[in-house]
C-alpha positions in Angstrom: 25.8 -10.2 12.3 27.3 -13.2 11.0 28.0 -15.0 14.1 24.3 -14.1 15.2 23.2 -15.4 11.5 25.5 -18.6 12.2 23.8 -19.2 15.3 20.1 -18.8 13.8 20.9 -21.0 11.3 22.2 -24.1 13.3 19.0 -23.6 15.6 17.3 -24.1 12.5 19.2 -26.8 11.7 17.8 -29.4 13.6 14.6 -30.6 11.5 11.8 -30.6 14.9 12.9 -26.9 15.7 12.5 -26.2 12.1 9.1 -27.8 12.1 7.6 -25.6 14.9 9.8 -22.0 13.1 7.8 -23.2 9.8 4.2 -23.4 11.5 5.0 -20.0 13.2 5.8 -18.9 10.2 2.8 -19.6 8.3 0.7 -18.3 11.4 2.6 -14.7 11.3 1.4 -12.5 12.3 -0.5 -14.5 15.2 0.6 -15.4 18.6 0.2 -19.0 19.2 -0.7 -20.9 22.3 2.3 -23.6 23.0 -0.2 -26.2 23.5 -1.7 -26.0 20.1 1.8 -26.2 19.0 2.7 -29.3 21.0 -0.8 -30.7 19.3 -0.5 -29.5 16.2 3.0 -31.0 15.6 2.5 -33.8 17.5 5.3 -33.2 20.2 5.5 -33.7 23.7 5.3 -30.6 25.7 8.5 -31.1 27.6 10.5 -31.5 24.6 8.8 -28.4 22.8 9.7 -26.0 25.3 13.5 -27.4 24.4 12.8 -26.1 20.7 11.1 -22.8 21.4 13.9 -22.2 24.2 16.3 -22.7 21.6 14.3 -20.3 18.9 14.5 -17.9 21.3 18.1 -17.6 22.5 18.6 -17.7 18.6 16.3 -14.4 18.4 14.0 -16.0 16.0 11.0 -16.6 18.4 9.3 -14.1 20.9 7.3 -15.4 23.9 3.9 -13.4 25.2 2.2 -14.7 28.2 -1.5 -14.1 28.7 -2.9 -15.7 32.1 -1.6 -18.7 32.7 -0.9 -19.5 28.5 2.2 -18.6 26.5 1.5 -17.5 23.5 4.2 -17.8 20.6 5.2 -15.6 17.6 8.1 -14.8 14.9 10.5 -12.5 15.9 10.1 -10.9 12.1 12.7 -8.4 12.3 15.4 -10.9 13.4 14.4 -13.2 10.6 14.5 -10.3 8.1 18.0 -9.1 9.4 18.9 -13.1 8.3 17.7 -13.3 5.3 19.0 -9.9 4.2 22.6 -10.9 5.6 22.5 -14.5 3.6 21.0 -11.9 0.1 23.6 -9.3 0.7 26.4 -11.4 2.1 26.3 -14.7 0.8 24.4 -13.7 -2.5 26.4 -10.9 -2.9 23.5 -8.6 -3.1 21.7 -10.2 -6.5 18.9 -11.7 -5.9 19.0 -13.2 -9.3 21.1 -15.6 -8.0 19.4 -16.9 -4.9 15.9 -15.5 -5.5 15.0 -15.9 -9.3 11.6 -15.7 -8.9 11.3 -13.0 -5.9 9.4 -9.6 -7.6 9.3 -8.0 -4.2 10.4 -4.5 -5.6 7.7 -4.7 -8.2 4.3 -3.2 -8.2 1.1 -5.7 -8.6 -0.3 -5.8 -12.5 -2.9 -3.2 -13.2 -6.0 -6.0 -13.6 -8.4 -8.0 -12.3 -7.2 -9.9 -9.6 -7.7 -13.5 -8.2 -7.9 -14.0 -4.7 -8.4 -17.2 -3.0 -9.6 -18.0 0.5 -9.1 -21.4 2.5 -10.5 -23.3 5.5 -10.8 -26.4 6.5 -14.7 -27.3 5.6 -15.3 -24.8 3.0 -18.8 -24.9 4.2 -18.9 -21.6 6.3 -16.0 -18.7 7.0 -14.3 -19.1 3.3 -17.5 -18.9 2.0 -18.5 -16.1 3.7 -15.5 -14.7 2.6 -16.2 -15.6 -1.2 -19.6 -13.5 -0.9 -18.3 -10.6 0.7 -15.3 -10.0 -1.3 -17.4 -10.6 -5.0 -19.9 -8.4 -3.2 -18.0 -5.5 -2.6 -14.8 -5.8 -4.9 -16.7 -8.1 -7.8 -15.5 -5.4 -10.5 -11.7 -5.7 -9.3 -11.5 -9.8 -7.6 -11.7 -12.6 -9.5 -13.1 -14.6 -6.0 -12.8 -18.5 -4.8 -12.7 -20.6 -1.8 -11.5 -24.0 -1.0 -10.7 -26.3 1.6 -8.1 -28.2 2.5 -10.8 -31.0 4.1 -14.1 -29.8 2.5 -17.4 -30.9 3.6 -20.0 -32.6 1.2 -22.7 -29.8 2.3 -22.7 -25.8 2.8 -23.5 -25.1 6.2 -27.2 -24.1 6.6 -26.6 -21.4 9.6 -24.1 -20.0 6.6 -26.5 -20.0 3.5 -29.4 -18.6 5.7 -26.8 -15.2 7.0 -25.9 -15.0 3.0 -29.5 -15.0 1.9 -30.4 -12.5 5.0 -27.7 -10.2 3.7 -29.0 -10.2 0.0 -26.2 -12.5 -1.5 -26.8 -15.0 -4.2 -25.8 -18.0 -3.3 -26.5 -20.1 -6.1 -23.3 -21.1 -7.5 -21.7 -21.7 -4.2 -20.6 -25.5 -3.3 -17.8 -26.7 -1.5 -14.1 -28.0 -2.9 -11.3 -28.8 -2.4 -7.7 -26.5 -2.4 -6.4 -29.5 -5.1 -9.1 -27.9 -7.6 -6.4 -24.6 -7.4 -3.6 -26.3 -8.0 -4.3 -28.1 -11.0 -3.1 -27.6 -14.5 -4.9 -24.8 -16.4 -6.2 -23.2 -12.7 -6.2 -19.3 -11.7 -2.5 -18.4 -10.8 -3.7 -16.4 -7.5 -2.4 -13.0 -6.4 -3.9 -13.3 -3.1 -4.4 -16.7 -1.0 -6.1 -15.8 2.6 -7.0 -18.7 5.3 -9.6 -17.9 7.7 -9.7 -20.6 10.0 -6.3 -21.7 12.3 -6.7 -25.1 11.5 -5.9 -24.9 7.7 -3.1 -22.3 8.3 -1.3 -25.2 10.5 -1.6 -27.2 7.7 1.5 -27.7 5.1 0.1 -26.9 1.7 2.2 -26.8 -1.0 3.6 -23.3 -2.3 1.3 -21.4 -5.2 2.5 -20.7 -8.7 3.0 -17.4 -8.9 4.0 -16.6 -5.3 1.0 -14.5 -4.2 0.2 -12.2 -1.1 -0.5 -14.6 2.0 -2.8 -13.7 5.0 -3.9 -15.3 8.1 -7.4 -13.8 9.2 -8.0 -17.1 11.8 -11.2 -16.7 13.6 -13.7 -19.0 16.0 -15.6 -21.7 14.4 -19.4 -21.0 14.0 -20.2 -24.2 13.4 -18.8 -25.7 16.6 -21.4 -23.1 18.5 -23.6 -25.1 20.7 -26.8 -23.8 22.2 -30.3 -23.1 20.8 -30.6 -22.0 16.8 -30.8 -18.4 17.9 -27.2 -18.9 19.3 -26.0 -20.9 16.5 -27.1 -18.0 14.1 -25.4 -15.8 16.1 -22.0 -17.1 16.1 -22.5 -16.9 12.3 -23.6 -13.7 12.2 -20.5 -12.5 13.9 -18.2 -14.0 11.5 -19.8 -13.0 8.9 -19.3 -9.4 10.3 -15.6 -9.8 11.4 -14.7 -11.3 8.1 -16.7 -8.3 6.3 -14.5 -5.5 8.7 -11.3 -7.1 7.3 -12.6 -7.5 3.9 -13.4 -4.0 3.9 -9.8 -3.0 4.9 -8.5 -5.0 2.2 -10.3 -3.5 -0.7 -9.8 -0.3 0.2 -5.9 -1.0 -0.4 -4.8 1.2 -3.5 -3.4 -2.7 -4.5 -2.4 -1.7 -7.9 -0.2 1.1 -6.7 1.7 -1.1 -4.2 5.1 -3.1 -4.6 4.7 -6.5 -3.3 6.6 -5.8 0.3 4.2 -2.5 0.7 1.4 -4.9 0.0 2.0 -7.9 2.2 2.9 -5.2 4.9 -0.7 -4.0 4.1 -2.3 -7.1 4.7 -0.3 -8.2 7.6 -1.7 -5.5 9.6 -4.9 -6.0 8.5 -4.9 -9.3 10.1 -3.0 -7.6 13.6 -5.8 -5.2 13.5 -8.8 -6.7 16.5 -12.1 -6.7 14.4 -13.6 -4.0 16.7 -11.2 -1.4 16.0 -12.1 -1.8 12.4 -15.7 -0.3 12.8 
């Protein structure tokens, strides 16, 4: 274990092959297409192979191929049996020492809790999101939505589904993450992006260290086509984002420790859309 550990932590090491483990990272539990990597990172594709090569001899990478793409993920376990090696071994088993603020072991407060979703525009899927969840959880979710690059406008498609589905949509406008991270804002328990884009992005780590999710879904408003198309991409995100919020407010979240939890919402984001009806 601690030559394998050695090894992992050389690989990661080098600060381009840490870049592309940190964006998987925050992507987990997708599988990600190398391409959007090599974009996303802004790395030739030649010399990204090198790296995800190297993060998988090291065991902290796993490669899928579907067609022609290869699709990338975390090797979680692996990481895991790391990180418990450097707790247990190096740490000595306290994690007072090297993780003073980890509460992993404990169970969520029984309250109200705030729960924050991000996307890019903050003009369509977060704020479907926003609806849904102060829709059906309204008496146990303090509810927002953000984004890292918001638009100056709600998208119209959007506000017309909301309205169609009975929800007021009054007080809804778009802003921006910063607004969250500000002196005297909500310390969120939960923080969930909906869109790939602003999962890629680096934000800066919440107060509080809350339960993170990745529920990354197409676009709507890139649909082309006639209106009736349009409406219809937005009428399926609207649905797949209700499927997961569904699944998520049925978690007993009070009752949970903080691994049970995160394990809980990781699968809710594994789970395809149509199994969840």
């Amino acid at each position: 274990m601690e030559y394998e550990t050695t090894d992992q932590l050389a690989t990661l090491g080098h600060p381009q092959r840490l870049m592309v483990f940190r964006m998987l990272m925050r992507r987990f539990p997708d599988t990600v297409p190398a391409g959007e990597l090599a974009v996303q990172l802004d790395i030739k594709p030649s010399t990204l192979s090198n790296y995800l090569n190297a993060l998988q001899r090291a065991g902290l990478v796993r490669q899928e191929r579907l067609g022609t793409s290869l699709l990338y993920s975390i090797e979680m376990t692996n990481v895991q049996h790391m990180l418990d090696f450097l707790l247990k071994d190096c740490c000595k088993g306290r994690p007072d020492i090297c993780m003073p603020s980890t509460q992993g072991a404990k169970t969520m407060p029984d309250r109200k809790y705030n729960v924050l979703f991000l996307c890019v525009g903050n003009s369509a899927r977060s704020i479907f999101a926003e609806s849904i969840l102060r829709s059906l959880g309204g008496d146990r979710f303090n509810v927002y939505s953000a984004g890292t690059q918001p638009t100056s406008e709600l998208n119209p498609f959007a506000m017309q589904v909301l309205a169609d589905k009975g929800h007021d949509t009054s007080a809804l406008r778009s802003k921006h993450m910063s607004e969250f991270a500000a002196d005297g804002a909500p310390e969120m328990d939960f923080v969930f992006t909906v869109c790939n884009q602003a999962a890629n992005e680096d934000c800066p780590a919440w107060e509080g260290q809350p339960i993170s999710g990745h529920w990354g879904m197409v676009d709507p408003v890139k649909a082309m086509g006639t209106d009736a198309e349009k409406s219809l991409a937005f009428q399926n995100a609207y649905g797949a984002l209700k499927r997961r919020i569904e699944a998520f407010t049925s978690l007993p979240v009070e009752s949970l420790d903080r691994i049970a939890l995160q394990t809980a919402v990781d699968d809710i984001a594994r789970t395809p859309v149509e199994d969840m009806q």
